[in-house]
DRENTI-287077 format. One record per residue (C-alpha): chain; x, y, z. Coordinates in pm, 1 decimal. Each point is the difference from the previous one (the first is absolute). Layout:
% residues N
[badren "A", [X, Y, Z]];
...
//
This chain:
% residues 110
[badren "A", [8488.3, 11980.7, 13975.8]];
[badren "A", [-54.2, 173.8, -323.1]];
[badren "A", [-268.5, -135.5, -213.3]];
[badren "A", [315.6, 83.6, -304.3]];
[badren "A", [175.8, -229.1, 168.7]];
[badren "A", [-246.6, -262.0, 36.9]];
[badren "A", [-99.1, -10.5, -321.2]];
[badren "A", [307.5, -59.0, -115.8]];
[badren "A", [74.9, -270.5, 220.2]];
[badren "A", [-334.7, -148.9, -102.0]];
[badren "A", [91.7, 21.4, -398.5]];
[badren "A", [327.5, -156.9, 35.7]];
[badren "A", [-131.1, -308.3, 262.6]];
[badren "A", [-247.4, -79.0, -257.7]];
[badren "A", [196.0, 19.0, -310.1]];
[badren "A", [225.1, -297.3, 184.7]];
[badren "A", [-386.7, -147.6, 99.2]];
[badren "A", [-90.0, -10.5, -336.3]];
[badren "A", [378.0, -163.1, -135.8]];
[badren "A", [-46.3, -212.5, 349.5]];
[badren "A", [-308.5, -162.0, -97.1]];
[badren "A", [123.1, -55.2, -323.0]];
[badren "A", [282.0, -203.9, 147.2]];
[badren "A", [-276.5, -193.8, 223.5]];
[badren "A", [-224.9, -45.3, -338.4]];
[badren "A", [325.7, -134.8, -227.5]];
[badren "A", [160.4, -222.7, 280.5]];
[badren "A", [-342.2, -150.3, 84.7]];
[badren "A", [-70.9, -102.7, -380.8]];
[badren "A", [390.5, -99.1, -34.7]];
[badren "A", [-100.3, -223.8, 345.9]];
[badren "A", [-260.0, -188.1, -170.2]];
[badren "A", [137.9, -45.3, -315.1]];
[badren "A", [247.8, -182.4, 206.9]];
[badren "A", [-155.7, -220.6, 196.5]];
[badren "A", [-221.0, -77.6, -312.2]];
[badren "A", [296.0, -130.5, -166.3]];
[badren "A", [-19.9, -375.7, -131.4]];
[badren "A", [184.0, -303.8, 162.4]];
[badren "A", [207.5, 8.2, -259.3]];
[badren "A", [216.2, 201.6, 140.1]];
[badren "A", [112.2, -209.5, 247.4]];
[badren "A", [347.5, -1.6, -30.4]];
[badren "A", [-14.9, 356.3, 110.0]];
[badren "A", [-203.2, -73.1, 273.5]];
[badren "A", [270.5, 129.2, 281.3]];
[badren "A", [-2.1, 335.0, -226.4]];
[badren "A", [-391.0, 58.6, -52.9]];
[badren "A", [-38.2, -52.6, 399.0]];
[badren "A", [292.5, 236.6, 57.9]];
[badren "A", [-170.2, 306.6, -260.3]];
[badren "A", [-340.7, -75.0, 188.2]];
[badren "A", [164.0, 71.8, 316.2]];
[badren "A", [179.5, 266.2, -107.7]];
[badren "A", [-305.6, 178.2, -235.7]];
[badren "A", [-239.5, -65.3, 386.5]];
[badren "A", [246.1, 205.8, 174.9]];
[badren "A", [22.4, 294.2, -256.9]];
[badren "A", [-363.6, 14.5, 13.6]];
[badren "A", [-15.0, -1.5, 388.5]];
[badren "A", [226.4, 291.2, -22.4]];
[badren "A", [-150.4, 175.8, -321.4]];
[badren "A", [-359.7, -8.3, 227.4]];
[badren "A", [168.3, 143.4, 330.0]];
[badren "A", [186.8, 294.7, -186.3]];
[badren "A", [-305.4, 23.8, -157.3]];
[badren "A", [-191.1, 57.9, 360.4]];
[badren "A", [261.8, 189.6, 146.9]];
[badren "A", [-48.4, 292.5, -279.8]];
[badren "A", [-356.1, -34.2, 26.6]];
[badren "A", [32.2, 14.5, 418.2]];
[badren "A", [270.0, 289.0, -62.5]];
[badren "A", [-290.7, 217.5, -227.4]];
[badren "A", [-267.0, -30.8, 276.1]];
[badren "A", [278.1, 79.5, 304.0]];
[badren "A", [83.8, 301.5, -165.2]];
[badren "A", [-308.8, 169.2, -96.6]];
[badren "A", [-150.3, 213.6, 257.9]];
[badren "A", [-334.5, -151.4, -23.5]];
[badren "A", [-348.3, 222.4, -82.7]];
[badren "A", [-283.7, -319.3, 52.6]];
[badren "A", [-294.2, 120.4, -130.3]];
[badren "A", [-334.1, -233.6, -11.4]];
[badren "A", [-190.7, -112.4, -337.7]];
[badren "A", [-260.9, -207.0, -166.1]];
[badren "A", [72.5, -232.7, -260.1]];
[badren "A", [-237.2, -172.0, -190.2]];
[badren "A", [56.3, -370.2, -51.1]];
[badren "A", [-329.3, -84.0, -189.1]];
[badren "A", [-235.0, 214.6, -114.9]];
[badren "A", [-242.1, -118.9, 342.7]];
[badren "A", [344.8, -16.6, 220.7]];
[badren "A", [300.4, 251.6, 149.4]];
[badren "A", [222.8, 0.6, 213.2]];
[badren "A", [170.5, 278.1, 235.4]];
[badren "A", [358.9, 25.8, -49.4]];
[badren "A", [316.6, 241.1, 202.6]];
[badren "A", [244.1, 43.4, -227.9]];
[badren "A", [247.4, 270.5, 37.8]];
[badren "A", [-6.4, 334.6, -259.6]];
[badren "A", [336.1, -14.6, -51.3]];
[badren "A", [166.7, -345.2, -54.6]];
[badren "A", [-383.0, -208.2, -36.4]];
[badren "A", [121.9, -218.1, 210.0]];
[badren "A", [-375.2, -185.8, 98.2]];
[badren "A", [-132.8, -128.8, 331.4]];
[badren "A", [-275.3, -192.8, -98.8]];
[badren "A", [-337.3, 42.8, 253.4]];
[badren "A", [-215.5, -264.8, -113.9]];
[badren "A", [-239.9, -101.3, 227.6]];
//
């Protein structure tokens, strides 16, 4: 495949990523605002439960498109692992594979 190609693919999977996880972050927040709600509201019940359902299932969905684009990058890079140290404190690291070209990271901890 042609690296051209690739990093095309890459730019436009996490462009929808980024609006993805913006879905995931607004949904979630809209979620508990809901279920926050006082009794009050009562006389709605049948309606609140129904938008709860309905605002779960979006974000189910929103988090698998979001893994599926995030699956698609990694399946479509031709992978160059390469092996590092990273320090965690200034006393600690840890070796890390990630690859050159997408950074997707295998993490070697030990």
């Amino acid at each position: 495949m042609c690296i051209e190609y690739y990093l095309l693919c890459k730019k436009k999977y996490e462009t929808l990523i980024n609006e993805i996880s913006n879905l995931i972050f607004e949904t979630e927040f809209f979620l508990n605002e809901l279920e926050e709600l006082p009794d009050c509201i009562q006389e709605n019940e049948l309606t609140l439960v129904n938008d709860i359902t309905y605002y779960k299932s979006k974000l189910k969905h929103y988090i698998e498109l979001k893994n599926i684009c995030i699956n698609k990058i990694r399946v479509l890079c031709q992978h160059e692992f390469e092996t590092d140290y990273i320090d965690i404190t200034p006393e600690r690291s840890e070796r890390i594979t990630y690859c050159k070209i997408c950074e997707y990271t295998i993490s070697n901890s030990k």
